[in-house]
MINUKOL-425293 format. One record per residue (C-alpha): residue number from 1; residue in one letter; chain; x, y, z. Coordinates in Angstrom, 3 decimals. Layout:
# residues N
     k   r   c       east      north         up
   NUM   A   A          X          Y          Z
...
# end
This chain:
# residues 421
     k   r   c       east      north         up
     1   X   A    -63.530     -2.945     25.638
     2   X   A    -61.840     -4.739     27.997
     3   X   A    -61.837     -8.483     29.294
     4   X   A    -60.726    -10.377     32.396
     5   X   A    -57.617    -12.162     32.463
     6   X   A    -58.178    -15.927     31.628
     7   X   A    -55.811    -18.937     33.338
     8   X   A    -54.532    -21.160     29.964
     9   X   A    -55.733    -25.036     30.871
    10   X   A    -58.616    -24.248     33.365
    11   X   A    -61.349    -26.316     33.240
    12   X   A    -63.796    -25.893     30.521
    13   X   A    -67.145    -24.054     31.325
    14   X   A    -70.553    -26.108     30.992
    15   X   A    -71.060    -26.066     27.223
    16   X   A    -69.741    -22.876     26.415
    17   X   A    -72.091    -20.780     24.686
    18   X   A    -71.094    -18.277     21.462
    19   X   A    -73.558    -16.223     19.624
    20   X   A    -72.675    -15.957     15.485
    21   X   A    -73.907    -13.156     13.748
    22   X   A    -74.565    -13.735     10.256
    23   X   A    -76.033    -16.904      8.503
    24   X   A    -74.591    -16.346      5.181
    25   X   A    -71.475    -19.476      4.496
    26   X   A    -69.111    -18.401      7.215
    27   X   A    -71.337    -18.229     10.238
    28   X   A    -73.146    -21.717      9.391
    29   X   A    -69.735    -22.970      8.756
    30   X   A    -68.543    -21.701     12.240
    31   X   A    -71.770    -22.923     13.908
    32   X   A    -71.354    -26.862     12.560
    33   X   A    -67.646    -27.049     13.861
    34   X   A    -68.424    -25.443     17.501
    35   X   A    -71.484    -27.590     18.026
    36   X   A    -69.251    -31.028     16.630
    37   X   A    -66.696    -29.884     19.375
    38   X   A    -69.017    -29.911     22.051
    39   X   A    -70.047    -26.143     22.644
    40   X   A    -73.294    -24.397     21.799
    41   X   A    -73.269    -21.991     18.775
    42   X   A    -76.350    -19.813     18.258
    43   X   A    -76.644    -17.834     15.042
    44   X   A    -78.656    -14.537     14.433
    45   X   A    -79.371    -13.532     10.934
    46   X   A    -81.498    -10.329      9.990
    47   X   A    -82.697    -12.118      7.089
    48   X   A    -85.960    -13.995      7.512
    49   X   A    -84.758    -17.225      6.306
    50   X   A    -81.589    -18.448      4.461
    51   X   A    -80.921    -16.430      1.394
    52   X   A    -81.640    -19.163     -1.627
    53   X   A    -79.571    -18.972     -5.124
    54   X   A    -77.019    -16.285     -5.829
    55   X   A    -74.128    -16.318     -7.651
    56   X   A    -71.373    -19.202     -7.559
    57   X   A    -69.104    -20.023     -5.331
    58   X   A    -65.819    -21.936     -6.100
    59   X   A    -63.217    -23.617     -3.816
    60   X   A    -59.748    -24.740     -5.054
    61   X   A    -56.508    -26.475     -3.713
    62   X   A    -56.019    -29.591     -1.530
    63   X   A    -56.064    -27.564      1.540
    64   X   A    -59.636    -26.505      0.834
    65   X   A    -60.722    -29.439     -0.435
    66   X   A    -59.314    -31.528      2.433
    67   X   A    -60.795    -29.101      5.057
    68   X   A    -64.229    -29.713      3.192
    69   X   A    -63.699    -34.041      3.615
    70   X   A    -62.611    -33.306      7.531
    71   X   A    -66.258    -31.102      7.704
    72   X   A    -68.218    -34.460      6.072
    73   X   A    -69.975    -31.973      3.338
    74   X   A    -67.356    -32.506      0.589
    75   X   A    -69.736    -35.423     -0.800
    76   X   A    -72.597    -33.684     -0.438
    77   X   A    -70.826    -30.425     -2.221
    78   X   A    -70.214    -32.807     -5.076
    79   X   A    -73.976    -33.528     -6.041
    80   X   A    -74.561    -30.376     -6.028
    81   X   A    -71.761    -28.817     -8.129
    82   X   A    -72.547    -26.322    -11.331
    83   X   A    -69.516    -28.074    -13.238
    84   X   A    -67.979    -24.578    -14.138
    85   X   A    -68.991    -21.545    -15.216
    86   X   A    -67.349    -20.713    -18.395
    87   X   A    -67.206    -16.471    -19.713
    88   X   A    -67.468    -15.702    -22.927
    89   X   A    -66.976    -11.874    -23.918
    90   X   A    -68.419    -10.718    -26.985
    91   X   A    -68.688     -7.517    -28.776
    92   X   A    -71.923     -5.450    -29.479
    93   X   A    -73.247     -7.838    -32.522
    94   X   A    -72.613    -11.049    -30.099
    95   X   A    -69.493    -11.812    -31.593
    96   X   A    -66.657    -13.728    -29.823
    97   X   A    -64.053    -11.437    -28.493
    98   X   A    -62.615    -14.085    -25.942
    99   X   A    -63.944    -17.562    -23.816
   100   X   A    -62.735    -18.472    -20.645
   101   X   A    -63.163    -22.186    -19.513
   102   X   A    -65.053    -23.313    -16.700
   103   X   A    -62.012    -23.435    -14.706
   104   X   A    -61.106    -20.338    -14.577
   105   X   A    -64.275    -18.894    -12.476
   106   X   A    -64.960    -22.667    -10.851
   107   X   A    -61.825    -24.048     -9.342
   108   X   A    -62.070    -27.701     -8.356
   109   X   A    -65.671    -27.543     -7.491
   110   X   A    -68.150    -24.606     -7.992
   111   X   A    -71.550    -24.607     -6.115
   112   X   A    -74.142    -22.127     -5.782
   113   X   A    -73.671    -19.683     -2.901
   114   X   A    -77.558    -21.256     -1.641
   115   X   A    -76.971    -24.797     -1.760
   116   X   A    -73.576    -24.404      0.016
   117   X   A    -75.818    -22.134      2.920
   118   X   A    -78.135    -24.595      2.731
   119   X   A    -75.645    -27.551      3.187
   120   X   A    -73.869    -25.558      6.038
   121   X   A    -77.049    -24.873      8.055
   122   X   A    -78.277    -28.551      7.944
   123   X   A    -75.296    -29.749      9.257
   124   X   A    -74.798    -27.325     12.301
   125   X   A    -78.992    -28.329     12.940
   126   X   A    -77.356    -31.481     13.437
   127   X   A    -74.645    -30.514     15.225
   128   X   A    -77.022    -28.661     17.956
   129   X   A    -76.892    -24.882     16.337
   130   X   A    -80.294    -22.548     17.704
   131   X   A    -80.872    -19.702     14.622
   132   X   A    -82.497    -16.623     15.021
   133   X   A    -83.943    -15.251     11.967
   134   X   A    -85.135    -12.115     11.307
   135   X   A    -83.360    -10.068     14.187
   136   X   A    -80.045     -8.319     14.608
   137   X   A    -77.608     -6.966     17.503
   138   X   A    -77.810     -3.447     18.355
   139   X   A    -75.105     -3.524     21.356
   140   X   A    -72.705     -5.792     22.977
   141   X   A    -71.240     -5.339     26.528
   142   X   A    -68.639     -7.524     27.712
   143   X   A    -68.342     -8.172     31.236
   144   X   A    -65.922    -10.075     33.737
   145   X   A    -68.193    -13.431     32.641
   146   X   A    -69.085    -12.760     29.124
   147   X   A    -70.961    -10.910     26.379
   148   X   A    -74.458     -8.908     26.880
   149   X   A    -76.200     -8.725     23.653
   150   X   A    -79.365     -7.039     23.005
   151   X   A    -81.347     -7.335     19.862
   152   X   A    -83.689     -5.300     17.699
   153   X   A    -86.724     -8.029     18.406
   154   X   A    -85.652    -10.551     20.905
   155   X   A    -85.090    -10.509     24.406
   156   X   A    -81.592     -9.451     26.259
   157   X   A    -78.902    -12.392     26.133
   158   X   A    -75.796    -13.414     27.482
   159   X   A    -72.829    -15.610     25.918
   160   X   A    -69.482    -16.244     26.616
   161   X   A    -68.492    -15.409     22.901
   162   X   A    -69.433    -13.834     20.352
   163   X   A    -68.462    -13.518     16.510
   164   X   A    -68.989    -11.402     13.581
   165   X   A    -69.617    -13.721     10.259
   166   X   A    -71.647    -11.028      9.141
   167   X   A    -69.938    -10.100      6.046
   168   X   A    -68.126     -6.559      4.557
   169   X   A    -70.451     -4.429      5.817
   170   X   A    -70.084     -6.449      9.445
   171   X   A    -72.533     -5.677     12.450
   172   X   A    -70.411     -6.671     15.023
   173   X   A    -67.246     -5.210     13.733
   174   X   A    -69.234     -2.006     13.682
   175   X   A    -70.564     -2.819     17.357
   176   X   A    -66.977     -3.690     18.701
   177   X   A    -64.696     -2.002     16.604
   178   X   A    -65.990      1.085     15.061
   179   X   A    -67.926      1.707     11.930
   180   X   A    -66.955      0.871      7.843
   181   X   A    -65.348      4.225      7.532
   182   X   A    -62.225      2.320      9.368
   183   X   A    -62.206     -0.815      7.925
   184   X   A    -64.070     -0.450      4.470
   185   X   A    -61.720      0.483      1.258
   186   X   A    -63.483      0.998     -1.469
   187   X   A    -61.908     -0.415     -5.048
   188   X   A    -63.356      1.805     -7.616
   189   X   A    -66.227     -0.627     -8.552
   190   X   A    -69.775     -1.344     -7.759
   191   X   A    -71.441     -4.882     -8.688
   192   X   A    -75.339     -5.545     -8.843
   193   X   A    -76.905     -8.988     -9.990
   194   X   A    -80.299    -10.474    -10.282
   195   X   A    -82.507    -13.136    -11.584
   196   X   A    -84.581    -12.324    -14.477
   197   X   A    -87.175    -14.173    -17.119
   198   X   A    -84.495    -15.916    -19.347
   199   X   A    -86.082    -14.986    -22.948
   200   X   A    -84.706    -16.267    -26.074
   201   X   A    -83.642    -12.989    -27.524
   202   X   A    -81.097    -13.568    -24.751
   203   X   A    -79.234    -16.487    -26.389
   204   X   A    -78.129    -18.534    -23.758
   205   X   A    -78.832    -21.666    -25.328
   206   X   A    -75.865    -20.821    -28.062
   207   X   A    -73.169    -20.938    -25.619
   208   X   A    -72.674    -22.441    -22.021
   209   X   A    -71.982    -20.327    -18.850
   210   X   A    -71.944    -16.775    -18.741
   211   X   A    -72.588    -14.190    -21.777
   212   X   A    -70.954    -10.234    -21.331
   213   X   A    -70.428     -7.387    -23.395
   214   X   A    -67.802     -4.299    -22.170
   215   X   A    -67.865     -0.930    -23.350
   216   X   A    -64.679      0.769    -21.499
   217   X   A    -65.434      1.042    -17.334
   218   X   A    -68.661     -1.480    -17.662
   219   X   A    -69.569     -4.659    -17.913
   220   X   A    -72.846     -6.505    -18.419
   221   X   A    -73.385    -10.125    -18.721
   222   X   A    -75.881    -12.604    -17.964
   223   X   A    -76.460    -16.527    -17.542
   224   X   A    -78.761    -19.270    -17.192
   225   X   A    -79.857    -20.207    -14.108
   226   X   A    -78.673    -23.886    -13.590
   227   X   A    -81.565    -25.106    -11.660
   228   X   A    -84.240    -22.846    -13.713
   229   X   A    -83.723    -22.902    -17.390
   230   X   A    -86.778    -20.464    -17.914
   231   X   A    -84.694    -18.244    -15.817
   232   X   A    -81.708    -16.228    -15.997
   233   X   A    -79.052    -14.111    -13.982
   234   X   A    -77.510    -10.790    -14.854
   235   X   A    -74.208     -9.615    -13.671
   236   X   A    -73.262     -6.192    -13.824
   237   X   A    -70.097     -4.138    -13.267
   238   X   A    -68.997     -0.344    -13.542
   239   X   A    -66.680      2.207    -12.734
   240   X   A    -67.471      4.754    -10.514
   241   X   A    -65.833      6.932     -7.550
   242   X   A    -67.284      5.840     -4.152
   243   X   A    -71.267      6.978     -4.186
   244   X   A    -73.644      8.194     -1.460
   245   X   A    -76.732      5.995     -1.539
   246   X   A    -78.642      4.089      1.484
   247   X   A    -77.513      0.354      1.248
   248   X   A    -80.595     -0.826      1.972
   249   X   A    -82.601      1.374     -0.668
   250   X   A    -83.079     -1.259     -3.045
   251   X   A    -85.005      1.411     -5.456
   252   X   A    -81.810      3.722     -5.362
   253   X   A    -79.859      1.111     -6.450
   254   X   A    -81.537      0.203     -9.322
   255   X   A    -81.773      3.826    -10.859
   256   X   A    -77.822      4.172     -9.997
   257   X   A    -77.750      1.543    -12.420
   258   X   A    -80.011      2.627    -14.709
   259   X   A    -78.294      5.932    -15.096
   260   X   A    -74.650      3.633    -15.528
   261   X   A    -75.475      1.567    -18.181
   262   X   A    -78.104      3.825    -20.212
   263   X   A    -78.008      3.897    -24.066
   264   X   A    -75.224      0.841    -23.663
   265   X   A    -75.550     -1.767    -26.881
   266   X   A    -75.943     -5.551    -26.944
   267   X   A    -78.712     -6.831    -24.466
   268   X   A    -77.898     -3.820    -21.771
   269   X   A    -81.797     -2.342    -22.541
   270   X   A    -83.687     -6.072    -22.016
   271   X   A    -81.003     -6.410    -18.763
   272   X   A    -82.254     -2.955    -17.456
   273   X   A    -85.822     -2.974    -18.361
   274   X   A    -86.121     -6.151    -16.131
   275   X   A    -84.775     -4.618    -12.809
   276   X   A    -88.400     -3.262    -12.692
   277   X   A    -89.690     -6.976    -11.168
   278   X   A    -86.166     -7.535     -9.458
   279   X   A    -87.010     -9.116     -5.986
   280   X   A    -83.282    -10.351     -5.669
   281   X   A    -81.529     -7.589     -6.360
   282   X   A    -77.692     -7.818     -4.803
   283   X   A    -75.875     -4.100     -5.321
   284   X   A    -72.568     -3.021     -3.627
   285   X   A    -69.336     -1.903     -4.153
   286   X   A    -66.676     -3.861     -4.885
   287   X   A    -64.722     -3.116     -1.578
   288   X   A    -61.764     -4.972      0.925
   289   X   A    -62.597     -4.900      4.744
   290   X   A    -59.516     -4.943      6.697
   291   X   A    -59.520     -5.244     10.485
   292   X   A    -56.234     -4.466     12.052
   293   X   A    -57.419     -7.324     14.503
   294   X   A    -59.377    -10.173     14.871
   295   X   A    -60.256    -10.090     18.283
   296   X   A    -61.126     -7.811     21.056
   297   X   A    -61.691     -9.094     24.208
   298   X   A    -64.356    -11.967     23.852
   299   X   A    -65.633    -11.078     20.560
   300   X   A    -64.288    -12.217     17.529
   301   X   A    -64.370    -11.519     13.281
   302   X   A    -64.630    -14.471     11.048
   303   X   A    -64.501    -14.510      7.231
   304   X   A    -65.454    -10.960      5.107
   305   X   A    -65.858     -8.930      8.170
   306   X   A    -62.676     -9.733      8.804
   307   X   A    -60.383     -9.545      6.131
   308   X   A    -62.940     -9.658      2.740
   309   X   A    -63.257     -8.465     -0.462
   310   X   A    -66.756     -8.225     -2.548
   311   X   A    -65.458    -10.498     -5.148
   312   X   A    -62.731    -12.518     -6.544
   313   X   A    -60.886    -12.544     -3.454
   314   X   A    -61.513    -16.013     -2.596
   315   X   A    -63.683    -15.299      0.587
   316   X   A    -65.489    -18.308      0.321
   317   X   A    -62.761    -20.555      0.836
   318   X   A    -60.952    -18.545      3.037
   319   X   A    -64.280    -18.587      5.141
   320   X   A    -64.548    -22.231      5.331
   321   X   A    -60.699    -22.375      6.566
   322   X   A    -61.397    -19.511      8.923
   323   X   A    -64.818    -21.368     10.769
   324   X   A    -62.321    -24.876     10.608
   325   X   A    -59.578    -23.102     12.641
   326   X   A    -61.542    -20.768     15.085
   327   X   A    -63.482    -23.963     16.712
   328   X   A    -61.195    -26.149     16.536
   329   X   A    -58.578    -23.704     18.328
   330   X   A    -61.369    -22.826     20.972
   331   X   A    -61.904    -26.578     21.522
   332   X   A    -58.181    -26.922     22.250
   333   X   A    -58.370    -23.869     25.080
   334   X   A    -61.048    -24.438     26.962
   335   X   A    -60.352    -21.796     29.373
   336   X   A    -58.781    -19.013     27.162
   337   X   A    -60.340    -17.773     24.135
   338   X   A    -57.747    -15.058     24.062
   339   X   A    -55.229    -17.774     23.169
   340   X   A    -57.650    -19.193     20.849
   341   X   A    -58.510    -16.048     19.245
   342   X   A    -54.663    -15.344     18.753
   343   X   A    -53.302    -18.348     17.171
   344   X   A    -56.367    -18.524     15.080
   345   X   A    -55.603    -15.139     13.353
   346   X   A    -51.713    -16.105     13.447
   347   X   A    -52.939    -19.663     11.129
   348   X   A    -54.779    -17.204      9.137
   349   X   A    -54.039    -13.893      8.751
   350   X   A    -51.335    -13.714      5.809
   351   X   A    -53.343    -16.793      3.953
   352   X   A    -56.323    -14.254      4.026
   353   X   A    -54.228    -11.078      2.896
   354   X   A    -52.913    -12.865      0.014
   355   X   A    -55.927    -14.202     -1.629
   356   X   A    -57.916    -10.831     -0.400
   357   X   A    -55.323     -9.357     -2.900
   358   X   A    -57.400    -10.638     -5.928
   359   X   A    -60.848     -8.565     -4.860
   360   X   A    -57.823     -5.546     -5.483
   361   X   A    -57.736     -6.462     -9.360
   362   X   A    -61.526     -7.933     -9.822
   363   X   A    -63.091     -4.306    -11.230
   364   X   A    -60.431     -3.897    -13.408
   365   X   A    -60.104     -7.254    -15.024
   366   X   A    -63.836     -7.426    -15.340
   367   X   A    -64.265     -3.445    -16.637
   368   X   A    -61.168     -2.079    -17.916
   369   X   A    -61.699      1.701    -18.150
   370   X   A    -60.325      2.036    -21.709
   371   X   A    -60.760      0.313    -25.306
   372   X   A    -56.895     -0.514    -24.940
   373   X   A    -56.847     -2.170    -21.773
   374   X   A    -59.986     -3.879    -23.083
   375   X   A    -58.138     -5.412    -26.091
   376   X   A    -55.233     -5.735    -24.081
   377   X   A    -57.058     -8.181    -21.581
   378   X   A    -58.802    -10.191    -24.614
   379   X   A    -55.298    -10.647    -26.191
   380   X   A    -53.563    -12.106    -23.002
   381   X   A    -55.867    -13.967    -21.578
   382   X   A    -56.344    -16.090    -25.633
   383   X   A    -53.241    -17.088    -25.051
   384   X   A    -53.203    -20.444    -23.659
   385   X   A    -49.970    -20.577    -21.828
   386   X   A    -51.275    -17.198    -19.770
   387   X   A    -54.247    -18.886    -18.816
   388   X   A    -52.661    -21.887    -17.888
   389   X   A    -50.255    -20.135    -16.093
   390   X   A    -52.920    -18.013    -14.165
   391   X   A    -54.860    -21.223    -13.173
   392   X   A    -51.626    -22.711    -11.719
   393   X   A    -51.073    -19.717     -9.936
   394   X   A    -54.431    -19.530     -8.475
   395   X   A    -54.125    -23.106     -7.014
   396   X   A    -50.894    -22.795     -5.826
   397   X   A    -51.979    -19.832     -3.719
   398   X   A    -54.572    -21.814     -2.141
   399   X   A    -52.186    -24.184     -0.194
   400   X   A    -52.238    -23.786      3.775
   401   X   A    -51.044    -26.485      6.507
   402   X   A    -53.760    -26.664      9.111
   403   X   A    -54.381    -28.380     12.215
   404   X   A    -56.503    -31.831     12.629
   405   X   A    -59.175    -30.898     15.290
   406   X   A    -60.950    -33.541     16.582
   407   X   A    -64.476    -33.781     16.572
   408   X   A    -65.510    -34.284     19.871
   409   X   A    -64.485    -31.913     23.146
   410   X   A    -62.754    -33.512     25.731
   411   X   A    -59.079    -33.911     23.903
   412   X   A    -56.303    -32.486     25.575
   413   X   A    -54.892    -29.411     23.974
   414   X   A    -51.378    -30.704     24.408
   415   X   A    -52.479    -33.583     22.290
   416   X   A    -50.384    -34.676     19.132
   417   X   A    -52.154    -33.724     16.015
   418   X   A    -51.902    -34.438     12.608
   419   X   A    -52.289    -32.076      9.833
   420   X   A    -54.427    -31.038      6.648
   421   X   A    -52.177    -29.318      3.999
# end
C-alpha cells in the first residue's frame, strides 16, 4: 500500500477527517485529542454500545499522571477511583499464603476499565467525535487523497486517516498489514473473567480486594464488584500451549475452561458452575502484538494493536500516552501525516517495548507451573524490601518526556513548546 508524497508545512486541509477503529480506552482517547485540535475523529466499534465494567485499570508515574491533567479527565478519574486492589493468595482451606497491597496491582490511581471508556467517550462527544456502533471495516483502499473504507453495515466512506485502536487481535492491522499470525506471540497463558452472583460461601467480606488459590500452572481468584456488592468477579489463569478455538465462540470458551480447572479445590467448582449464566465472559490468551511499524501509508496503529500485551504490560497507560502524542503530532503537520506518523512512533516506540516486557512475565507470576516456583514466588514477594523494590521499579519505568500540544489547531509547528515529563 502505497501513498502520495506529502509537501511538510502545506496548508492544512478543511477539518481533516480520521476514522478510529475501536472504542475500547485508546480509540476514545485518540478521538478527544483530534477533535480538541481542531480535526474530525469518527470512531467505529463492532460492539453495540460501550463495553460497561471489566477489570481494573491502573496508571502510574508523573508522566502519566501529568498527561491525564493536560487531557482535563485526571479530576474526573479521581472520583471514580477503586482505591487499590489488594491480592491475597491462599491455599486450598483459605489460608493465607501471601497479600499484596493495593499498590501493587493499582499504581497511583486504579479505575475500572468502564468508567475510564465511559469518561473517554464523553469527552471526545464534546470534543465533536461521530461513533459508529455496531459495525466494523472489512477493507481499506488508500488512494492519492485518502482512505476508502467499507463496512459490514454502513455505507462506503472516505477519510484522510485512518487508525487501528482496535486492540491485540486489531482489525485494521489485519486489513493493512497482514493477519495475527505475523504480529501475535502467544505467551503460554490464556485468561478468562466474569461477573458472577457474589454468595457468601465466597468470603469476600473477610478480606478486601481480590481472593486466589494456585495449584501449579492455574490460578483462580475472584473479587467483589466495587459498584455491586451482591456481585462478584472471577479471574482465571492457566497454562496451556497455544489452542485452536473460534474467538468469538463464547460456548467453546467456557468448556476450555471447564476442562482446565476440573476437580481443582477451594471455590474452583462454585467459580465454574456459574459460567453457565456468564453474559460477560472475557477469554483470550495472554499474548504480545508486535508491529514492526506503526504506519503504512495513511493508516496508522495506536495502543495494543500496536505494540500490546493481554495483561500486565501496562497498555493502558501506554495507550493514553500513545492517543496524547499521535494528535498532537498530526496537529503540528498539517500537511504530512507521514512526518506525524514517524516521530510519533520515534516518542513512543522503546517506552512501549519496555513496559510491553511485563505482559512477557504476567502468566508466570500469576501461575507458576510447579509447587516450587509457587513457594518460591510467595517467599519473595513477603519480603518487604522486594516488594518495595518492585513498586519503585515499576514507577520508575513509567517516566517519559513528552511534548505540550496545544489544544486548539492553528499553532505553528515550529512553535516553542514546553514539556510533560
Amino acid at each position: 500500500m502505497t501513498a502520495p508524497s506529502e509537501q511538510i508545512g502545506s496548508p492544512r486541509p478543511a477539518a481533516r477527517t480520521v476514522l478510529i477503529s475501536g472504542a475500547g480506552v485508546a480509540g476514545p482517547a485518540l478521538a478527544h485529542r483530534l477533535g480538541r485540535h481542531g480535526l474530525r475523529p469518527t470512531v467505529v466499534e463492532i460492539a453495540p454500545a460501550l463495553r460497561p465494567g471489566g477489570q481494573a485499570v491502573d496508571f502510574r508515574g508523573g508522566t502519566q499522571l501529568r498527561v491525564l491533567r493536560r487531557m482535563g479527565i485526571l479530576d474526573e478519574l479521581h472520583r471514580v477511583r477503586t482505591g487499590g486492589s489488594p491480592m491475597t493468595f491462599v491455599d486450598a482451606d483459605g489460608r493465607e499464603l501471601l497479600h499484596l497491597p493495593a499498590e501493587f496491582a493499582g499504581g497511583d490511581i486504579e479505575v475500572l476499565r468502564g468508567d475510564l471508556s465511559r469518561i473517554l467517550y464523553e469527552a471526545s462527544l464534546a470534543a465533536g467525535a461521530e461513533y459508529l456502533f455496531g459495525d466494523s471495516l472489512t477493507s481499506l483502499t488508500e488512494t492519492a487523497t485518502g482512505v476508502d473504507v467499507t463496512f459490514r453495515h454502513g455505507p462506503p466512506r472516505t477519510f484522510d486517516l485512518v487508525v487501528g485502536a482496535d486492540g491485540l487481535h486489531s482489525n485494521v492491522r489485519r486489513l493493512a498489514f497482514g493477519p495475527d499470525a505475523d504480529h501475535v506471540t502467544h505467551l503460554g497463558h490464556y485468561a478468562a473473567t466474569w461477573s458472577l452472583p457474589n454468595h457468601p460461601d465466597l468470603g469476600l467480606d473477610l478480606r478486601p480486594g481480590s481472593i486466589g488459590h494456585n495449584t501449579p500452572g492455574r490460578l483462580a481468584s475472584v473479587a467483589a464488584d466495587r459498584t455491586d456488592p451482591s456481585r462478584a468477579r472471577a479471574f482465571l489463569v492457566f497454562a496451556s500451549p497455544e489452542l485452536a478455538y473460534d474467538r468469538h465462540d463464547t460456548e467453546a470458551h467456557k468448556r476450555l475452561l471447564r476442562g482446565a480447572f476440573a476437580g481443582l479445590p477451594w471455590k474452583v467448582d462454585r467459580l465454574l458452575d456459574s459460567l453457565g449464566t456468564a453474559d460477560d465472559l472475557y477469554f483470550d490468551s495472554i499474548s504480545r502484538a508486535d508491529a514492526p511499524a506503526w504506519s503504512t501509508g495513511r493508516i496508522a496503529l495506536l495502543g495494543d494493536a500496536a505494540c500490546g500485551a493481554t495483561i500486565g504490560g501496562m497498555g493502558t497507560g501506554t495507550a493514553i500516552l500513545g492517543a496524547y502524542v499521535l494528535a498532537g503530532e498530526l496537529s503540528r503537520s498539517p500537511g504530512g501525516h507521514r512526518a506525524a506518523f514517524a516521530r510519533y512512533e520515534s516518542l513512543l516506540r522503546a517506552y512501549a517495548q519496555d513496559r510491553q516486557k511485563g505482559g512477557d512475565r504476567t502468566g508466570r507470576f500469576l501461575a507458576p507451573s510447579s509447587n516450587p516456583g509457587l513457594r518460591l514466588r510467595n517467599t519473595l514477594l513477603g519480603r518487604r524490601r522486594v516488594l518495595a523494590w518492585m513498586l519503585k521499579a515499576a514507577k520508575d519505568g513509567t517516566a517519559l518526556t513528552l511534548p505540550d500540544y496545544p489544544d486548539y489547531p492553528d499553532r505553528p509547528a515550529n512553535s516553542p513548546s514546553a514539556h510533560v515529563h
